[in-house]
C-alpha positions in Angstrom: -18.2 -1.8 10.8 -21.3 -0.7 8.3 -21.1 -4.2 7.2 -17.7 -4.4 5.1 -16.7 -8.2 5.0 -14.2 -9.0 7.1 -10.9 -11.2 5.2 -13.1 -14.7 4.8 -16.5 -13.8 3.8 -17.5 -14.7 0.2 -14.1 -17.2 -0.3 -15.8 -19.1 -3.2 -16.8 -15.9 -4.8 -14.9 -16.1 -8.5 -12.0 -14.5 -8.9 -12.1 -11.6 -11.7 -15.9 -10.6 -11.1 -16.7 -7.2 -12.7 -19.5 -6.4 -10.1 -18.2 -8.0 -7.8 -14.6 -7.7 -6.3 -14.8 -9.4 -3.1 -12.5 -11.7 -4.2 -9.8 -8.3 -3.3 -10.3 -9.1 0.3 -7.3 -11.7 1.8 -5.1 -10.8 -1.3 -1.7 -9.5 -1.6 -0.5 -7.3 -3.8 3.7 -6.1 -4.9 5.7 -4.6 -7.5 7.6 -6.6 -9.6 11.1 -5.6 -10.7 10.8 -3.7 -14.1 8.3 -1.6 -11.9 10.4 -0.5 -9.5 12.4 2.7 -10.5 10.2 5.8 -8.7 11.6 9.7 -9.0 12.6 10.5 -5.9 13.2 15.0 -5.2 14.5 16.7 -2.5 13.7 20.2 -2.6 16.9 22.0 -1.0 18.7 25.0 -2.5 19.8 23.1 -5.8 16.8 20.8 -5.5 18.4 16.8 -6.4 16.0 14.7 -8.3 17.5 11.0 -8.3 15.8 7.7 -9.6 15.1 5.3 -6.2 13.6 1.8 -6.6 10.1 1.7 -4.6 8.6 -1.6 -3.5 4.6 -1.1 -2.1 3.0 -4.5 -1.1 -0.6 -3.9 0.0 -3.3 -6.5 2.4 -6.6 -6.2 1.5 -9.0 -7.0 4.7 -12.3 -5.7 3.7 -14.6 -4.7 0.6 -17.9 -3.0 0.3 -19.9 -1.5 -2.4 -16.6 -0.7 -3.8 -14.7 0.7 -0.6 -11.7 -1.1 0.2 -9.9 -1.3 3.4 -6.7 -2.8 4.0 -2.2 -2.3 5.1 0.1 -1.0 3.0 4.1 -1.4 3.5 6.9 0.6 1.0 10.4 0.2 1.2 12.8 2.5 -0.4 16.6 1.4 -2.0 16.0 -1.8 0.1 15.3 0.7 3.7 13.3 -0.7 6.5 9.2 -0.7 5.3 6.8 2.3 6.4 3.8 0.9 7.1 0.4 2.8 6.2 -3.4 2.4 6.0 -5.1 1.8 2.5 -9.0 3.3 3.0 -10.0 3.7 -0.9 -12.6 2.6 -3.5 -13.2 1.1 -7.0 -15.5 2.7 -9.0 -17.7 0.6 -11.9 -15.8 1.3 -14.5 -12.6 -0.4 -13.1 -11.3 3.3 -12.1 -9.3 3.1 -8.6 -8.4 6.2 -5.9 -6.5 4.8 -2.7 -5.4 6.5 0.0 -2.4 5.6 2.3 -1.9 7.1 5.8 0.9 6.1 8.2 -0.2 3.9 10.9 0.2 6.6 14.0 0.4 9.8 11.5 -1.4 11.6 14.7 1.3 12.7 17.3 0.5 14.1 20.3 2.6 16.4 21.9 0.9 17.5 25.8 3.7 19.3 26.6 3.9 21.9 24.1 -0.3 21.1 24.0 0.1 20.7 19.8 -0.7 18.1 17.4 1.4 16.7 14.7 -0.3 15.2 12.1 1.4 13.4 8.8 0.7 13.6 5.5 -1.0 11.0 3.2 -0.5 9.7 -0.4 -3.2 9.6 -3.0 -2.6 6.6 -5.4 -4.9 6.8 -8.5 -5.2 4.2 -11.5 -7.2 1.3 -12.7 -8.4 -2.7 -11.7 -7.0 -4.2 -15.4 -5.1 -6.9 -16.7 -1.2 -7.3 -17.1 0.4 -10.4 -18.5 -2.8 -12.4 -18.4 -3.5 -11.9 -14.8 -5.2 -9.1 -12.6 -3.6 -6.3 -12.1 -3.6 -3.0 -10.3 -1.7 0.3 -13.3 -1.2 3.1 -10.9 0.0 6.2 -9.8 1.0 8.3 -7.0 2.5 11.5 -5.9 3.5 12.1 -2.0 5.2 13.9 0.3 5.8 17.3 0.9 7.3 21.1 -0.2 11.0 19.3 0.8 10.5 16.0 0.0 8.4 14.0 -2.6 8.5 11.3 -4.7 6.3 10.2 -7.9 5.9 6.4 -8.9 3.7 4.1 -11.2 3.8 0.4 -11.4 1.3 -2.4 -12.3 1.0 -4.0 -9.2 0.6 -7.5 -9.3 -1.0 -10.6 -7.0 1.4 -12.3 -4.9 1.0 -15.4 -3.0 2.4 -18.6 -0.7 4.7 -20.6 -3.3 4.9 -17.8 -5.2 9.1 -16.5 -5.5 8.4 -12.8 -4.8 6.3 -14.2 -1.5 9.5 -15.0 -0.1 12.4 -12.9 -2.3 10.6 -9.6 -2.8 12.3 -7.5 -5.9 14.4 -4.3 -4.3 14.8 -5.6 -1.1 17.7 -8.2 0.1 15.1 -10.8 0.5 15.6 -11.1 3.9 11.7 -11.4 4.8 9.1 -13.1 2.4 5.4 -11.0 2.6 4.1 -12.9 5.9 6.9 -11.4 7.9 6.6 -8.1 6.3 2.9 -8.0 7.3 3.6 -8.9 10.7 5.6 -6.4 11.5 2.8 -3.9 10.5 0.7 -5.9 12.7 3.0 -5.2 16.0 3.4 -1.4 14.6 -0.1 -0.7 15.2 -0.7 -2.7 17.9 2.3 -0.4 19.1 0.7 2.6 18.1 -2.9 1.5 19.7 -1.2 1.2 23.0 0.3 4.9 22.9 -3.4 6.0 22.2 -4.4 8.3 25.5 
């Protein structure tokens, strides 16, 4: 695919490059706790705007000339994940615009010969530091005219060994990252085989 490195290309490359952010690709990514709270609104009659905790984890599998490709999942209150595609970029000044779209957002409906299609989320923010480590500071708005909600967080590198690889803040810990990421995995293969 127009030569984006696939998830094991470059692995010596150092970590922390400025002109070079290879290293992205094969991470994982997660919001820690005292990022969690997110304003949720529901826009009915007396519209209700409530405080929700959000918890994103991201995969990045490729990188090129500052396009990045990888799997998003986001769990809300501790709900099941939503699983969505990150297609975004890194600009040279450490700027960052992500886009996430849910993995089968096209619907086909031959019967009544329409098309559904969902909505995406823009994320927008900056590659910096946080604690002494890497981080992602960003922010996003989604949804639509009933329903939206509005979050920032640093998001920061997770990884095997680490605790929130296997107890992940705002959800009852009952799957560590790995198992969250295979279930996006079977989604889309799910999703590929409904494809006409």
């Amino acid at each position: 695919m127009m030569g984006l490195r696939n998830r094991n290309a470059d692995a010596g490359t150092e970590q922390g490059c400025a002109d070079d952010l290879s290293w992205l690709v094969g991470t994982y990514w997660y919001v820690p706790t005292d990022y969690l709270p997110a304003m949720q609104q529901v826009n009915i009659a007396q519209p209700q705007i409530t405080q929700v905790n959000d918890q994103t984890l991201w995969y990045f599998t490729q990188y090129s000339n500052g396009y990045l490709i990888g799997q998003c999942a986001a769990s809300i209150d501790g709900g099941d994940f939503e699983y969505q595609s990150i297609v975004g970029s890194v600009a040279p000044d450490g700027s960052v615009c992500l886009s996430f779209t849910p993995v089968g957002g096209i619907s086909l409906h031959p019967v009544q010969g329409s098309v559904s299609v969902a909505s995406f989320i823009v994320g927008q923010g900056k590659l910096t530091q946080h604690q002494g480590q890497p981080a992602f500071l960003m922010q996003m708005t989604g949804g639509n005219g009933a329903y939206n909600l509005t979050h920032w967080a640093y998001m920061m590198q997770t990884k095997p060994g680490d605790e929130s690889w296997t107890t992940l803040p705002g959800t009852d810990g009952s799957q560590s990252v790995e198992e969250v990421f295979a279930d996006w995995g079977q989604r889309f293969r799910h999703h590929a085989l409904q494809c006409p």
